[in-house]
N, CA, C and O atoms as a Tinker XYZ file with bonds, in Angstrom:
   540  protein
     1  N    142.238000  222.302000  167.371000    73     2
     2  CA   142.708000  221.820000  166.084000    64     1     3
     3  C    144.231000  221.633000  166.096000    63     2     4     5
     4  O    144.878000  220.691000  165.639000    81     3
     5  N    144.623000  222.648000  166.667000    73     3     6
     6  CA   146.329000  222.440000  166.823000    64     5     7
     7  C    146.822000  221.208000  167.372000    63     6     8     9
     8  O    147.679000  220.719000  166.637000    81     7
     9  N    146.615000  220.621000  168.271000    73     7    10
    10  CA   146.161000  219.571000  169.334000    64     9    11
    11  C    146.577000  218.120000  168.113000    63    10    12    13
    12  O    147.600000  217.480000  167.870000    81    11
    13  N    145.295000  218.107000  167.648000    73    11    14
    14  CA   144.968000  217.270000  167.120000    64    13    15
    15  C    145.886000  217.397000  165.231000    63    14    16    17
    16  O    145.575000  216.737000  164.239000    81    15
    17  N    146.749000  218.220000  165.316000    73    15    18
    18  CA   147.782000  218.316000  164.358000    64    17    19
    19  C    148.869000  217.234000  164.996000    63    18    20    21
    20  O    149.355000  216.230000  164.475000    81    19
    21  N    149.085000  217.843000  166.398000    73    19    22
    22  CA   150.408000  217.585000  166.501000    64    21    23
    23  C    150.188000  216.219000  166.960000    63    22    24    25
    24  O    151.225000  215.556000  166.946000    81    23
    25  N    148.826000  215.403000  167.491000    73    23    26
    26  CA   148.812000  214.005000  167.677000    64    25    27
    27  C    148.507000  213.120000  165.957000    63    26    28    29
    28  O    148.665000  211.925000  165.709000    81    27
    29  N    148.122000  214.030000  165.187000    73    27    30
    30  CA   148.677000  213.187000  163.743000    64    29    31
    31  C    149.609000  213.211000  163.325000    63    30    32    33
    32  O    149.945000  212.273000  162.601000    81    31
    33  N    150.468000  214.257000  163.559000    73    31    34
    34  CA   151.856000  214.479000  162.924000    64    33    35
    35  C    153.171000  213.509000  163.974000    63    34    36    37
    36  O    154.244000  213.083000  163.547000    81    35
    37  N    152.652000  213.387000  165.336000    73    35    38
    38  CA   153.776000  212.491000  165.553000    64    37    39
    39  C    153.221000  210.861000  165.569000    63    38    40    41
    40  O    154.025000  210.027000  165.985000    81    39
    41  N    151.879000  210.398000  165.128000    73    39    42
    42  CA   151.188000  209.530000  164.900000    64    41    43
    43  C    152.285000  208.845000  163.206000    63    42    44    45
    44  O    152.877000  207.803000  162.929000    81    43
    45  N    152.034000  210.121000  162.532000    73    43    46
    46  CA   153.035000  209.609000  161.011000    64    45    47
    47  C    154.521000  209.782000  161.185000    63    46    48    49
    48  O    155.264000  209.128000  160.452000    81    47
    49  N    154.935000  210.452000  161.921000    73    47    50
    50  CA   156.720000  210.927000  162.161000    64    49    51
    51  C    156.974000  208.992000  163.018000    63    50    52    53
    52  O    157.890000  208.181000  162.881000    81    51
    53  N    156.125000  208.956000  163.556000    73    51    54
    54  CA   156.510000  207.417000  164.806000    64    53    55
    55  C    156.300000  206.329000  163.168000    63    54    56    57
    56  O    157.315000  205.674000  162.932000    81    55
    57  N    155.447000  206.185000  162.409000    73    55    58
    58  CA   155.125000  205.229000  161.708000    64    57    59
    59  C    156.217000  205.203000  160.589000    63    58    60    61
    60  O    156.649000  204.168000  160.083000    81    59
    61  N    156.685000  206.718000  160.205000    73    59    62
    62  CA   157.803000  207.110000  159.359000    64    61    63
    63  C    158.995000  206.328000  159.721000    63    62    64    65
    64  O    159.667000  205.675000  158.923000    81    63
    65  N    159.292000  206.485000  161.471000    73    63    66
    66  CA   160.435000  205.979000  161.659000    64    65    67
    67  C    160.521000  204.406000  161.423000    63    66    68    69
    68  O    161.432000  203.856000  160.805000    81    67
    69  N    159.374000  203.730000  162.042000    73    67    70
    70  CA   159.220000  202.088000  162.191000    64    69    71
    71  C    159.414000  201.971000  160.573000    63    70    72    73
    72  O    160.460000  201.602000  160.038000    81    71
    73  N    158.397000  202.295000  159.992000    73    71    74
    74  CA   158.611000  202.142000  158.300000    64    73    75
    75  C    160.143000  201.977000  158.084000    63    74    76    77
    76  O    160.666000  200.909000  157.763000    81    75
    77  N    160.850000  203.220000  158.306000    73    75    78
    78  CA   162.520000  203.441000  157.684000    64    77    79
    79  C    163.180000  202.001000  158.301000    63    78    80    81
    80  O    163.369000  201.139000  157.442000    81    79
    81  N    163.564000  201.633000  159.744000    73    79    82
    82  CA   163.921000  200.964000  160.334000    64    81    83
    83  C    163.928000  199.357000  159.707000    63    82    84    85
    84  O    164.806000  198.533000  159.448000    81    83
    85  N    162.670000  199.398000  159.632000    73    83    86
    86  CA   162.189000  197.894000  159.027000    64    85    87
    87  C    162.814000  197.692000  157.563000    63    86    88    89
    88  O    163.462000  196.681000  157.291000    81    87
    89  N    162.552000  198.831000  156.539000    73    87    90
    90  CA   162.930000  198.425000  155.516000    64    89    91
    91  C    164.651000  198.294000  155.739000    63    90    92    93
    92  O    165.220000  197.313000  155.261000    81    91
    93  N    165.355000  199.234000  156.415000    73    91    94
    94  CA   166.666000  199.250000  156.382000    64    93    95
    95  C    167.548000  198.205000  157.248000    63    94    96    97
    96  O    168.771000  198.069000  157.227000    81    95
    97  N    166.388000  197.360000  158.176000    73    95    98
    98  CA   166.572000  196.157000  158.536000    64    97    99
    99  C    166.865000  194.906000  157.150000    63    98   100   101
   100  O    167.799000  194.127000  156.960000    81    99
   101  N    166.119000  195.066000  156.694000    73    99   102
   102  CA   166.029000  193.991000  155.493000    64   101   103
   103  C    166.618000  194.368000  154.360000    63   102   104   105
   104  O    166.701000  193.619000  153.387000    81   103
   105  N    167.094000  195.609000  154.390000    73   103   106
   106  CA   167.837000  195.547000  153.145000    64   105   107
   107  C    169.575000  195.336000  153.201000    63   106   108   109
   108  O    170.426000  195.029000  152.367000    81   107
   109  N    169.585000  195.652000  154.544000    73   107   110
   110  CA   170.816000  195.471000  155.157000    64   109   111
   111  C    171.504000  193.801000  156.238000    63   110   112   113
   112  O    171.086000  193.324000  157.294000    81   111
   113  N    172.348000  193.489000  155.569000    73   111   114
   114  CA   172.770000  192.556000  155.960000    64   113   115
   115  C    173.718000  191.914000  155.989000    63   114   116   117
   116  O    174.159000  191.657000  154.869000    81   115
   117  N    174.529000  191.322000  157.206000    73   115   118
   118  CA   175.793000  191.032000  157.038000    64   117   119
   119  C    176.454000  190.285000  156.019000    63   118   120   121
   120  O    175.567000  189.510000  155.664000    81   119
   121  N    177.689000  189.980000  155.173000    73   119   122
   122  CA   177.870000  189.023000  153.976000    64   121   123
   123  C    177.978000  187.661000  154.774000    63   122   124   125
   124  O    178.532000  187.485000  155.859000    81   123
   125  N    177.405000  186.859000  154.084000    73   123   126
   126  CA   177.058000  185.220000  154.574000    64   125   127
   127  C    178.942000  184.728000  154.379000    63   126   128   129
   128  O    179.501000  184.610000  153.289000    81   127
   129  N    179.483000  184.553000  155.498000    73   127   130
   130  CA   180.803000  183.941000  155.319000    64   129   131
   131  C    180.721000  182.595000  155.638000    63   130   132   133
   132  O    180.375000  182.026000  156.673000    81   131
   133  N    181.328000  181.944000  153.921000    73   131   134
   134  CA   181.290000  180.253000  153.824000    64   133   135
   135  C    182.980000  180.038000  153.869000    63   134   136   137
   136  O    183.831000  180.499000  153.109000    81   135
   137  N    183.113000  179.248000  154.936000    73   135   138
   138  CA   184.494000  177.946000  155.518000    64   137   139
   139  C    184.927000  177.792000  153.862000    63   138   140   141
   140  O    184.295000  177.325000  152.914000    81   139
   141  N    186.328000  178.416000  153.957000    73   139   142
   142  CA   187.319000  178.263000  152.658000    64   141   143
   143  C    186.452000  176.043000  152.462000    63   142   144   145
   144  O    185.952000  175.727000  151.382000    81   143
   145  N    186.476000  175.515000  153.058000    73   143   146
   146  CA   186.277000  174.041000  152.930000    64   145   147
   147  C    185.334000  173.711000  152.008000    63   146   148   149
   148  O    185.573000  172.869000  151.143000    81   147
   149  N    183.931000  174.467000  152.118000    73   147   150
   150  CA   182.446000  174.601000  151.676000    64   149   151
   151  C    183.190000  175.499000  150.591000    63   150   152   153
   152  O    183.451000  174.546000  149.857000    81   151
   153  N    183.591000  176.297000  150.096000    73   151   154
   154  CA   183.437000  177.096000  149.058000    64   153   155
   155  C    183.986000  176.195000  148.079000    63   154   156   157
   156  O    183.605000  176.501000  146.949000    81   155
   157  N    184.956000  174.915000  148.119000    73   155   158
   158  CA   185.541000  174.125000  147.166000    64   157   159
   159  C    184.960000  172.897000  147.145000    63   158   160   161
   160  O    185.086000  171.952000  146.365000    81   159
   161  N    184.534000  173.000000  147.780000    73   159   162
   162  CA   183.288000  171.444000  147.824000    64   161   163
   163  C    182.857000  171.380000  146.669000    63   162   164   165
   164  O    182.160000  172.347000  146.361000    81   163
   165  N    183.122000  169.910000  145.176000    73   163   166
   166  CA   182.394000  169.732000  144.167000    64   165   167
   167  C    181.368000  168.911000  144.490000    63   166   168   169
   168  O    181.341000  167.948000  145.257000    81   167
   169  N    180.275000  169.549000  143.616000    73   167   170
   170  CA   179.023000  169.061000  143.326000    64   169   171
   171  C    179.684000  167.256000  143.066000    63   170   172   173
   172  O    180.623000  167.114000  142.282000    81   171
   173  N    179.209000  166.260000  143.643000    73   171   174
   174  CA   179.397000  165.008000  142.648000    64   173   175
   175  C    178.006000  164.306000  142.350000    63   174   176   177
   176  O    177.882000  163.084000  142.427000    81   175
   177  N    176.879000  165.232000  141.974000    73   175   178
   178  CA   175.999000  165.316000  141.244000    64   177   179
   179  C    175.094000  165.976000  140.198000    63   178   180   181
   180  O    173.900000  165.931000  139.901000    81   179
   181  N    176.562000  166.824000  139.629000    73   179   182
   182  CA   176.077000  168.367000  139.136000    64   181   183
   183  C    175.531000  167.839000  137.950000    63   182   184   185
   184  O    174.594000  168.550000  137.587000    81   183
   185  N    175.743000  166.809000  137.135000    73   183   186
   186  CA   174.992000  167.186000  136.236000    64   185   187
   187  C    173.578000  165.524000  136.165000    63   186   188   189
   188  O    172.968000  165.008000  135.229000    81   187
   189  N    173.611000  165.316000  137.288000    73   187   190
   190  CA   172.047000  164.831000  137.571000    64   189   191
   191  C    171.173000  165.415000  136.846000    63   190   192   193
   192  O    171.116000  166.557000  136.389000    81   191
   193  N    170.600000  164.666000  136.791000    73   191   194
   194  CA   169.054000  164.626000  135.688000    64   193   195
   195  C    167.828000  164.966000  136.761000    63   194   196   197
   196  O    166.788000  165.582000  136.524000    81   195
   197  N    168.353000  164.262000  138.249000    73   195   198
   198  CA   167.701000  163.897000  138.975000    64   197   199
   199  C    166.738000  165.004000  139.833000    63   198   200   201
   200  O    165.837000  164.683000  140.607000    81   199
   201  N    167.145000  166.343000  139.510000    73   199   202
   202  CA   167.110000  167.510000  140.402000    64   201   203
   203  C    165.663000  168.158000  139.799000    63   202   204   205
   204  O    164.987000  168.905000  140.505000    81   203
   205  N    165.226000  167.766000  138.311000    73   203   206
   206  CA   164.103000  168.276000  138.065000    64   205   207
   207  C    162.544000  167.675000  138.958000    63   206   208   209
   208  O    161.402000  168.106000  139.111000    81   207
   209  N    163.398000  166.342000  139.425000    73   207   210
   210  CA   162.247000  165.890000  139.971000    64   209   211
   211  C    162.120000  165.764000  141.830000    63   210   212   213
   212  O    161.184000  166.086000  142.562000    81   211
   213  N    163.332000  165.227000  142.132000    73   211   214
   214  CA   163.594000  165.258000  143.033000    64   213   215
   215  C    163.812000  166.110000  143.803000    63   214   216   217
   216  O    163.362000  166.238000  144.941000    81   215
   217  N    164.964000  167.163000  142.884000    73   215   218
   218  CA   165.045000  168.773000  143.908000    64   217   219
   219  C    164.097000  169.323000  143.944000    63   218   220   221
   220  O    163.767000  169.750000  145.050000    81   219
   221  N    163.131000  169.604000  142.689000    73   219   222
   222  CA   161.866000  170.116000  142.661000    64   221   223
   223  C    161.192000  169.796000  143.651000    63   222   224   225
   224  O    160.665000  170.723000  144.265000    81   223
   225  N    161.027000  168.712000  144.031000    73   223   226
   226  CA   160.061000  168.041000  144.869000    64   225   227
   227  C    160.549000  168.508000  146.597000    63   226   228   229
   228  O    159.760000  168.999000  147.405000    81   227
   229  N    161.925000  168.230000  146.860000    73   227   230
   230  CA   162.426000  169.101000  148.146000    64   229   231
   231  C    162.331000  170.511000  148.415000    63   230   232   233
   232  O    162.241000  171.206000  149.427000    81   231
   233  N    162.396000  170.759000  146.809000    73   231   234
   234  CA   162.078000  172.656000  147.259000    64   233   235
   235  C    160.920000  173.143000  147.092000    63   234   236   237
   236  O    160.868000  174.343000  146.824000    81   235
   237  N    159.620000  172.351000  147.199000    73   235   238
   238  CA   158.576000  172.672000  146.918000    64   237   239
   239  C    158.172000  172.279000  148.440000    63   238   240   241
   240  O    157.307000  172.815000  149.132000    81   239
   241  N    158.815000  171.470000  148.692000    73   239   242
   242  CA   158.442000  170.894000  150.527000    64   241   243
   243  C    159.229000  171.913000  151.527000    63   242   244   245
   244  O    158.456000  172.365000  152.371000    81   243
   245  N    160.328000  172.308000  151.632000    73   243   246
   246  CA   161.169000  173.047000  152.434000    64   245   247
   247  C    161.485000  174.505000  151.741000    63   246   248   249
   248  O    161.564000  175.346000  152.636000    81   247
   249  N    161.626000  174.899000  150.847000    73   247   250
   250  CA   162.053000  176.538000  150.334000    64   249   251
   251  C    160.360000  177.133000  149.612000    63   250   252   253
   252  O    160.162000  178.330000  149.825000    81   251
   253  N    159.724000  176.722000  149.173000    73   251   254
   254  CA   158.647000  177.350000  148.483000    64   253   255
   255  C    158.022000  178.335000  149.186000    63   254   256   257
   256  O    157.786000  179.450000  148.720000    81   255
   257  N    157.710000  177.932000  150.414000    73   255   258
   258  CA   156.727000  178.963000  151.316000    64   257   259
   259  C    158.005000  180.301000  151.515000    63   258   260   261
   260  O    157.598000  181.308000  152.095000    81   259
   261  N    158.835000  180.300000  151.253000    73   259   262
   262  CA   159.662000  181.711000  151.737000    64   261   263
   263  C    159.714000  181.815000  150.467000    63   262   264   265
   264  O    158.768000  182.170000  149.764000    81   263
   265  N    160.804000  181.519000  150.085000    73   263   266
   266  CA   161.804000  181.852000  148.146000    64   265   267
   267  C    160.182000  181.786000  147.472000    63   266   268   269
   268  O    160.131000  182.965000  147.120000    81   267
   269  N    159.009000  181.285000  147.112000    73   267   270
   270  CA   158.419000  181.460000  146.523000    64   269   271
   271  C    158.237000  180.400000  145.278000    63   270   272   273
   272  O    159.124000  179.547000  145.226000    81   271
   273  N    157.295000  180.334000  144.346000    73   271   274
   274  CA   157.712000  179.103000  143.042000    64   273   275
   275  C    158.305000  179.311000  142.465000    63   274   276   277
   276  O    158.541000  178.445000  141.623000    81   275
   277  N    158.977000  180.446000  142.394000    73   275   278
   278  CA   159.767000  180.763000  141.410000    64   277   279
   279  C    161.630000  180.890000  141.597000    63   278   280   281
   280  O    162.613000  180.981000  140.861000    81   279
   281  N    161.302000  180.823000  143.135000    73   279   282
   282  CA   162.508000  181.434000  143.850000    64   281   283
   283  C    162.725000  182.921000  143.292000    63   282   284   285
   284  O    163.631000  183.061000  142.471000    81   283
   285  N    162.153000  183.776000  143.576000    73   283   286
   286  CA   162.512000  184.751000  143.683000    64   285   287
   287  C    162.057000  185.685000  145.128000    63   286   288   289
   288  O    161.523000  186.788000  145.239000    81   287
   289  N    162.427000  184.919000  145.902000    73   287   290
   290  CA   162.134000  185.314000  147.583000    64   289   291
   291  C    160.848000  185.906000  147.930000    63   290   292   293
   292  O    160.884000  186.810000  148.765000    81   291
   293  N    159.608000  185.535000  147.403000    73   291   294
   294  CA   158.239000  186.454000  147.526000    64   293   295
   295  C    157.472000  185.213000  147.935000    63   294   296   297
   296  O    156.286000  185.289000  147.614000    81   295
   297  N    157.804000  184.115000  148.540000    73   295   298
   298  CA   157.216000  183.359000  149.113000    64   297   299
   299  C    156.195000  183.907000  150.179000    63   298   300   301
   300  O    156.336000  185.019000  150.687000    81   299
   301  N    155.071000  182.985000  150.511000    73   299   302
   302  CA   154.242000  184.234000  151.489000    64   301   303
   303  C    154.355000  184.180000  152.901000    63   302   304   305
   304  O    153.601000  184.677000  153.738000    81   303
   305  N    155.714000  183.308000  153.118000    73   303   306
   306  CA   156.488000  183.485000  154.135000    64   305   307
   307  C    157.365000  184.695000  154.248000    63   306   308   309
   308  O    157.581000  185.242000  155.329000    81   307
   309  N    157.768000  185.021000  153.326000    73   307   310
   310  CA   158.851000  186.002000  152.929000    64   309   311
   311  C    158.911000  187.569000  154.107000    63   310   312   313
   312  O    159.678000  188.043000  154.946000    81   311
   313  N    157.428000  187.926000  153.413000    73   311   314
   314  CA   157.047000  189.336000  154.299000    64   313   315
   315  C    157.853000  189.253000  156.029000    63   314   316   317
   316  O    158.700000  190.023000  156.483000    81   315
   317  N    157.252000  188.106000  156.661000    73   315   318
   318  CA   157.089000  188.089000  158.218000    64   317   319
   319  C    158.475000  186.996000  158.362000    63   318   320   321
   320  O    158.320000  185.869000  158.834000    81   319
   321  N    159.773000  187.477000  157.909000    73   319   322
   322  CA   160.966000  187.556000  158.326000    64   321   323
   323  C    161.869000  188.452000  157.932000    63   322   324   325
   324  O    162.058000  189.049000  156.872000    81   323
   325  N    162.580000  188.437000  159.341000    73   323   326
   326  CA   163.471000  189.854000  159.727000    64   325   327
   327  C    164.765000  189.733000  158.542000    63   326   328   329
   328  O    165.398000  190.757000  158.281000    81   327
   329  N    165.020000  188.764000  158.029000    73   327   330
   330  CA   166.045000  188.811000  157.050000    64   329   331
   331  C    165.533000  188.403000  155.403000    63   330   332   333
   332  O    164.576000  187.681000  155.122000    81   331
   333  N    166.716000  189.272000  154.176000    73   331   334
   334  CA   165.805000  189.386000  153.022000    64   333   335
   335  C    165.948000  187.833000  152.648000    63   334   336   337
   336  O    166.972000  187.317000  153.096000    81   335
   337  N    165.135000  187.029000  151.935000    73   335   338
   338  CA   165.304000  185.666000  151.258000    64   337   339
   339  C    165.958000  185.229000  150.612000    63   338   340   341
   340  O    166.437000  184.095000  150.617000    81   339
   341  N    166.207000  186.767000  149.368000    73   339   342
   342  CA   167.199000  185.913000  148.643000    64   341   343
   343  C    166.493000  185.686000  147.026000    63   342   344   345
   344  O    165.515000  184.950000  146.892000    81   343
   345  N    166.898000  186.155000  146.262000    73   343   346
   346  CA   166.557000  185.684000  145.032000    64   345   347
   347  C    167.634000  184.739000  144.182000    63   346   348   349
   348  O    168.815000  185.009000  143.964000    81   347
   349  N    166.953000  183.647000  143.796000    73   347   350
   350  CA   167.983000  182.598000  143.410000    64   349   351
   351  C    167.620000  182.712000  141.791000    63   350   352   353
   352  O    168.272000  181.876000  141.165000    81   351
   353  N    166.758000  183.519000  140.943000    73   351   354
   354  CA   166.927000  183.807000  140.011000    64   353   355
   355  C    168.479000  184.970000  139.247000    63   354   356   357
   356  O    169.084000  185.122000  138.186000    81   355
   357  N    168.468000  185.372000  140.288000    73   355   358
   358  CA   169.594000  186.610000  139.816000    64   357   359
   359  C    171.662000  185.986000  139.782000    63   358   360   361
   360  O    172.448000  185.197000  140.307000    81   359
   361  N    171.546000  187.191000  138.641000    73   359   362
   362  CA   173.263000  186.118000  138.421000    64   361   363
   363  C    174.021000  186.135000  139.525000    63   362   364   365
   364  O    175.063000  185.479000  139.554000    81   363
   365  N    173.539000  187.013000  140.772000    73   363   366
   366  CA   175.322000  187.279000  142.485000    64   365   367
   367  C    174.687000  185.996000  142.794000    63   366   368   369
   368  O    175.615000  185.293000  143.195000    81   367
   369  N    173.367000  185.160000  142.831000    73   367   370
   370  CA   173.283000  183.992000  143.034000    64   369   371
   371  C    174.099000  182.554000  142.480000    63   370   372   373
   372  O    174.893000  181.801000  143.043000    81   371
   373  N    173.340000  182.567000  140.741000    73   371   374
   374  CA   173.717000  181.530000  140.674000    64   373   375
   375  C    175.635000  181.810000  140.395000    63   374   376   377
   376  O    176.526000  180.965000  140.309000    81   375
   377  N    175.681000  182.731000  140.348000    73   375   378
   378  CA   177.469000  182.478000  140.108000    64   377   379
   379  C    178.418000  182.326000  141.753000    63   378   380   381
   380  O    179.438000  183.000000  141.901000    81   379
   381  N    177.942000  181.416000  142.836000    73   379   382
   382  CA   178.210000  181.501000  143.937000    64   381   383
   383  C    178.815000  179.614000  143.557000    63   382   384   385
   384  O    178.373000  178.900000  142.657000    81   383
   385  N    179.590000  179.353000  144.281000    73   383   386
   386  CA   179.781000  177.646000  144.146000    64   385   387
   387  C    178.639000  176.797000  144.320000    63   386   388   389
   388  O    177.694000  177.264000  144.955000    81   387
   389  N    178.578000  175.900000  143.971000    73   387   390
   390  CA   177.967000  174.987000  144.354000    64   389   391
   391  C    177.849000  174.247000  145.974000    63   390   392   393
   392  O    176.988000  173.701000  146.664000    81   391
   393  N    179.578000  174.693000  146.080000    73   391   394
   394  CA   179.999000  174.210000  147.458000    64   393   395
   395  C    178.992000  175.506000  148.427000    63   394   396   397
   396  O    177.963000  175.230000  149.043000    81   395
   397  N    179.429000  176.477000  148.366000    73   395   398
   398  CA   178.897000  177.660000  148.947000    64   397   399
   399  C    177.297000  177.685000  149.583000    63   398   400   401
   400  O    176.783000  178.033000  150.646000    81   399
   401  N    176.756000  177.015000  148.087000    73   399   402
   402  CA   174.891000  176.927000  147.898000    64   401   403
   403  C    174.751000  175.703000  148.957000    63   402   404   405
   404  O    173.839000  175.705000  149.784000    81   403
   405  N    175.645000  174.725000  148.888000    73   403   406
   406  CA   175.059000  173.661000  149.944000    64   405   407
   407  C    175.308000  174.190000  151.271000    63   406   408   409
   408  O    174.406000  174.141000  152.107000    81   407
   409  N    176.685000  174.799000  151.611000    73   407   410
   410  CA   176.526000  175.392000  153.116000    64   409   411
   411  C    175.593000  176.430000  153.718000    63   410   412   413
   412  O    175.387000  176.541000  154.927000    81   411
   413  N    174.939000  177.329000  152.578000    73   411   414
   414  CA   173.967000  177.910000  153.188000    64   413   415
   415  C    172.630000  177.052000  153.382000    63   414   416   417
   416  O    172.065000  177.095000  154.475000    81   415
   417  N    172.244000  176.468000  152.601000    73   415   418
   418  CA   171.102000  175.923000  152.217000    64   417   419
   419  C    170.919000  174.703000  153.414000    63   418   420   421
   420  O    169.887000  174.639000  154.081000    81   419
   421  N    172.219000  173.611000  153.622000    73   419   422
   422  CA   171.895000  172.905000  155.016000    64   421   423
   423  C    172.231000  173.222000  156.023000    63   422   424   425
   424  O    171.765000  172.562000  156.952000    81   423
   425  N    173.253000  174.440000  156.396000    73   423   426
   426  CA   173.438000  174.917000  158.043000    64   425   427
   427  C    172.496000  176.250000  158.223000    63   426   428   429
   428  O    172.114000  176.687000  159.309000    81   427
   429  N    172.279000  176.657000  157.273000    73   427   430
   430  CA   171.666000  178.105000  157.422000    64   429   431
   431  C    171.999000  179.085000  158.636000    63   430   432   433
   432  O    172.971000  178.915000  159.373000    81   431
   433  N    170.933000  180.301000  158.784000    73   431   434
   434  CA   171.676000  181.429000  159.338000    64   433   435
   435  C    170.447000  182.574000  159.428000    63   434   436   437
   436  O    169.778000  183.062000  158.517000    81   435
   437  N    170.413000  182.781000  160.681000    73   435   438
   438  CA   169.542000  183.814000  161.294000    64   437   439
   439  C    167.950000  183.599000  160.771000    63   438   440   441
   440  O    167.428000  184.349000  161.596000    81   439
   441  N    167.141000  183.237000  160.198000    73   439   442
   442  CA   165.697000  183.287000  159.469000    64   441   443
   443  C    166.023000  182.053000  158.710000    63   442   444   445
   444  O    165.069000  181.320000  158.449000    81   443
   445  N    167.027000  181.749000  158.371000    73   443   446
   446  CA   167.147000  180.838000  156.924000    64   445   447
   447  C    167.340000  179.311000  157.891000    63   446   448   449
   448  O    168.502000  178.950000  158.077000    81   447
   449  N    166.524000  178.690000  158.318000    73   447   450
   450  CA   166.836000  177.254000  159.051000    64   449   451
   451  C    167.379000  176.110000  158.394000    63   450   452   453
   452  O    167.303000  175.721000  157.228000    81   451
   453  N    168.112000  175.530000  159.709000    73   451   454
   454  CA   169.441000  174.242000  159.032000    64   453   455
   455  C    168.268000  173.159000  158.792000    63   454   456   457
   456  O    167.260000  172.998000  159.481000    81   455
   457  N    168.818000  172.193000  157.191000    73   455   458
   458  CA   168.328000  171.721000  156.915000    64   457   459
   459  C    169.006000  169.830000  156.881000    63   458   460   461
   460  O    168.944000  168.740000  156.313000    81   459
   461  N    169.630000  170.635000  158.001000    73   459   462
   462  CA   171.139000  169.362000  158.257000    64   461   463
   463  C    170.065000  167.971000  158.587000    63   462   464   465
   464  O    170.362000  166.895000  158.069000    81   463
   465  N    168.892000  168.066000  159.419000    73   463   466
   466  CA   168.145000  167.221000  160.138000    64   465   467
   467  C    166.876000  166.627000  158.840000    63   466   468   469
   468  O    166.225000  165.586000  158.926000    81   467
   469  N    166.834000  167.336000  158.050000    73   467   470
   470  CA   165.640000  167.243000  157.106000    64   469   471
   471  C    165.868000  166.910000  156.022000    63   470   472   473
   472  O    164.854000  166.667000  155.367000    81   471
   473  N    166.970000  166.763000  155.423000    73   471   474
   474  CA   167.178000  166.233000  153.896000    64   473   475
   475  C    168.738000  165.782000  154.782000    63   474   476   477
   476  O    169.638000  166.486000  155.239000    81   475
   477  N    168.515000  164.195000  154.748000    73   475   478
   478  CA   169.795000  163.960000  155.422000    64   477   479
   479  C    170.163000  163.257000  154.612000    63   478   480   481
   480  O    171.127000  162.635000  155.058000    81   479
   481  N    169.812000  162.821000  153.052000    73   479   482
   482  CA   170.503000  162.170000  152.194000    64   481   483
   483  C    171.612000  162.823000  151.439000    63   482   484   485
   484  O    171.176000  163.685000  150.676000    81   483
   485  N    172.786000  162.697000  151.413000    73   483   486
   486  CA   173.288000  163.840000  150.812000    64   485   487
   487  C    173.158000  163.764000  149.154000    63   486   488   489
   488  O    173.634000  164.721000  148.544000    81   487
   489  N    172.699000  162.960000  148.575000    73   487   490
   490  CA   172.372000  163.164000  146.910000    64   489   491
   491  C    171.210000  164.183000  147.081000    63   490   492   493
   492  O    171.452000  165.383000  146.953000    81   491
   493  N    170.052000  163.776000  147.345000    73   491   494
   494  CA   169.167000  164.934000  147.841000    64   493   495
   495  C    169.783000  166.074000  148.288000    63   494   496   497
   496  O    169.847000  166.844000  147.330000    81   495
   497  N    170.078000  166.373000  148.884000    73   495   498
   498  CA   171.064000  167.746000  149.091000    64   497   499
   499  C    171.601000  168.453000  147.787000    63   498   500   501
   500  O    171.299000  169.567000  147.358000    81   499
   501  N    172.318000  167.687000  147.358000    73   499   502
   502  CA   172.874000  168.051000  145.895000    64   501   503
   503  C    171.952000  168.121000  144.802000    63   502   504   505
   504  O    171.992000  169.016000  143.958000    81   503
   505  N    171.233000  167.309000  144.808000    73   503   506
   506  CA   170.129000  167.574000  143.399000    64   505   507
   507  C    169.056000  168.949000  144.289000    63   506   508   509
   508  O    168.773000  169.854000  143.504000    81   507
   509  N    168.633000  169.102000  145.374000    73   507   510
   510  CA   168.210000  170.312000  145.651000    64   509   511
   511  C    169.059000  171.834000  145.153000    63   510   512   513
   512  O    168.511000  172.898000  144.865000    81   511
   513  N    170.184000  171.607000  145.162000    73   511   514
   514  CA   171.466000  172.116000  144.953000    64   513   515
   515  C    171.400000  173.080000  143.107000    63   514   516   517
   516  O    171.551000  174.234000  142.706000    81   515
   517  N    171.148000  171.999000  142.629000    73   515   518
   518  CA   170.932000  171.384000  141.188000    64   517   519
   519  C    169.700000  172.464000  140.586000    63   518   520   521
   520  O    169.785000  173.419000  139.814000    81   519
   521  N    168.594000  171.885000  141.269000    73   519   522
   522  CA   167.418000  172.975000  140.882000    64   521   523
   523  C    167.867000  173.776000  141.271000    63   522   524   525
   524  O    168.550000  174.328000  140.409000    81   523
   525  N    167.922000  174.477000  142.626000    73   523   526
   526  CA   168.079000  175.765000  142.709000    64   525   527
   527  C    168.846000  176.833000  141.511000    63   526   528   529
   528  O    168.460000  177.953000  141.177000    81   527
   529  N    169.638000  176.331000  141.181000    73   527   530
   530  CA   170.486000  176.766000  140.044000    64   529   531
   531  C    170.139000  176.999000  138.835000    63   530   532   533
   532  O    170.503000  177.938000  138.126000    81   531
   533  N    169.121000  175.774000  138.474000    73   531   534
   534  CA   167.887000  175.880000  137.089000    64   533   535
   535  C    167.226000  176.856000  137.293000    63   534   536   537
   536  O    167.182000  177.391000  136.186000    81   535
   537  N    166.481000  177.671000  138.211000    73   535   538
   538  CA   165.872000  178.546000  138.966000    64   537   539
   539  C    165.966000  179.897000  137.888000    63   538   540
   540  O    165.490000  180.984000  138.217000    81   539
């Protein structure tokens, strides 16, 4: 019986550790540093109309499966990456530039893929930009 203590007890002490690791993987993360250039970058489509349909429509094709419908990063991609998503409902979000939101969103960074090749229109870019922010 003893035996068979100490192969459950380091069975949960090993699962304890992976558990800790993982979460403290994802909760931890370096600050995303955006090029003084990108942080002053104006929107010259901020107040498009165009983003309910159009951005909608890009972020339902490229961000939905991670960020989720709602954007609040519970996409059911979300789980099975090593970095957190990101909630674009919350105010450290939307109070970030506009300039800022486009450099993450088309060069991306570690889990988060560049979208430099895939929305190469840059109004599209910006009205994606746009929703996210309605979010």
């Amino acid at each position: 019986m003893s035996k068979l203590f100490v192969i459950i007890s380091a069975i949960f002490v090993g699962n304890l550790v992976f558990l800790s690791t993982t979460i403290l993987k994802n909760s931890v993360q370096d600050p995303w540093e955006v090029p003084a250039k990108y942080q002053k970058l104006e929107n010259p489509f901020a107040s498009d109309a165009d983003a309910e349909n159009i951005g909608k429509t890009l972020y339902n094709k490229h961000c939905k499966s991670c960020h989720g419908s709602e954007g609040k990063g519970d996409g059911p991609k979300a789980e099975g990456l090593d970095t957190p998503t990101g909630d674009f409902t919350e105010a450290s979000f939307k109070e970030q530039t506009d300039g800022a939101l486009y450099y993450k969103t088309i060069f991306g960074r570690d889990d988060m893929p560049s979208f430099e090749t895939k929305i190469t229109e840059e109004k599209d870019r910006w009205l994606l930009i746009n929703y996210l922010k309605r979010l």
